[in-house]
N, C-alpha and C positions, 0 to 999 in steps of 0.2 A: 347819249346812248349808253353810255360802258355805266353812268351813274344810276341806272334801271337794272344794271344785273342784280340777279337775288344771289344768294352766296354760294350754293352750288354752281354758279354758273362764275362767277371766279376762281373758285376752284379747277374747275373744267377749262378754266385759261391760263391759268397756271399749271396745270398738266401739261396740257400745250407746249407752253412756254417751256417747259424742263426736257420736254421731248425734244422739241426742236432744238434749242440749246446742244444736248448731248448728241444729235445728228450734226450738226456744225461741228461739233469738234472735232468728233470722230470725220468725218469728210474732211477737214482740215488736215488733220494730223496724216491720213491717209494719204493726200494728195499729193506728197513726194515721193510715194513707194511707186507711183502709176507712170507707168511709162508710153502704154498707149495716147497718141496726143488726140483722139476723138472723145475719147471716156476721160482724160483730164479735161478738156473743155468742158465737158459735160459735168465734170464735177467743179469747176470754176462758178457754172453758170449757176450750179444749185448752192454754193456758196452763199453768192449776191443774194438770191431771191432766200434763201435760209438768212440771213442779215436782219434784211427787207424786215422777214417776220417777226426775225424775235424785237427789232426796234417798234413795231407795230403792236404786239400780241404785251409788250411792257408797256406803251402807253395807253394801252385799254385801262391795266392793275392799276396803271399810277392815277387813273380817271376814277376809276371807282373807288 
């Protein structure tokens, strides 16, 4: 699949890819200042699934 994308559309995963990226950190870095423990869970859980993506939305790049 990811070897049919045309080059805009790698681009447009690699946007992604930088977006996501920069929301992970920043939720990372953030996630000692939080003391509420419903909204730190909450930001654990989007941690995982922000991971999740960026390990997914790089193996699309390294495919094409």
């Amino acid at each position: 699949m990811a070897k049919d994308l045309a080059m805009h559309e790698k681009l447009e995963v690699h946007e992604v890819l930088l977006f996501k990226t920069s929301c992970l950190t920043k939720t990372t870095a953030m996630l000692e200042l939080v003391e509420d423990k419903k909204l730190k869970e909450i930001m654990k859980e989007d941690i995982e699934k922000s991971t999740k993506a960026v390990k997914d939305l790089r193996s699309i790049l390294e495919e094409a």
